[in-house]
DODREN-332127 format. One record per residue (C-alpha): x, y, z; residue in one letter. Coordinates in steps of 0.25 Angstrom, whole numbers, plus 2048, in hexadecimal, padded with zeros to 3 digits. Example, Ala and Ser with C-alpha at 12.3 -4.5 7.8 and 13.67 -1.06 7.14 Angstrom:
8317EE81FA;8377FC81DS;
//
This chain:
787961847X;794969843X;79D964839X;7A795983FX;7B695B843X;7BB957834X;7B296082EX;7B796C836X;7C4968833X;7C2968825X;7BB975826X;7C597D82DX;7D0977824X;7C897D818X;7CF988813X;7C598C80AX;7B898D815X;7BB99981CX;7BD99882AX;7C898F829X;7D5991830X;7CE999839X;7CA99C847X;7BF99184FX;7B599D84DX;7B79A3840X;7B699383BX;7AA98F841X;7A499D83EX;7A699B82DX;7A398D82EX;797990837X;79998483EX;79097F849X;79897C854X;7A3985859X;7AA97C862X;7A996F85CX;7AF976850X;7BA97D859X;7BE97085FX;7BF969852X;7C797484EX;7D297285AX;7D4964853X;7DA96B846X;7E9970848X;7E797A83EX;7DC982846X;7E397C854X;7F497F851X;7F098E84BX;7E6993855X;7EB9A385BX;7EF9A2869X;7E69A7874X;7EA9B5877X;7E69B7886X;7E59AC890X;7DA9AE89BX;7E29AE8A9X;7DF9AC8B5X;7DF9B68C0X;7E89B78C9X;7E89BB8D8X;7F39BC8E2X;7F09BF8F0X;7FD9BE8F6X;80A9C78F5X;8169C18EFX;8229C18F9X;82C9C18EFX;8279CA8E5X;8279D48F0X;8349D38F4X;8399D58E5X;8329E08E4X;8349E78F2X;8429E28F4X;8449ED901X;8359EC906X;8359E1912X;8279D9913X;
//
C-alpha cells in the first residue's frame, strides 16, 4: 500500500527531499512511489501543486467538415458574380 494523502502532502511540501515543488512525474520518480495516479490525484488536492501548474500548450480539436457553400461569404467576396 502507498503512502496515504497526508504523507504525500507532507512529502511534496518537503523542501529538503528532492522532488518537491516539482512536476507529478519528476515527484513520483525521486520518491519512487508506487502508485502514480493515486499520488497524482492527491496531489490536485494541494493548491501549491494545483494554482502553479503550466498551462496545456495545444488543445486536441475537433475536425471540422463543411459540405455546403456559404451564400453570404460568396456574395462578399464576389460582389459582381450572380449565383
Amino acid at each position: 500500500m502507498g503512502p496515504g494523502a497526508e504523507e504525500i502532502h507532507k512529502l511534496y511540501g518537503n523542501t529538503r527531499l528532492s522532488g518537491s515543488y516539482e512536476g507529478a512525474r519528476s515527484f513520483i520518480r525521486n520518491r519512487k512511489l508506487d502508485n502514480p495516479k493515486e499520488v497524482e490525484k492527491h496531489l490536485n488536492f494541494l493548491p501549491s501543486y494545483s494554482l502553479f501548474k503550466p498551462a496545456r500548450k495545444s488543445f486536441q480539436r475537433q475536425r471540422v467538415q463543411i459540405n455546403f457553400l456559404n451564400y453570404q461569404v460568396l456574395s462578399v467576396d464576389f460582389p459582381f458574380y450572380n449565383f
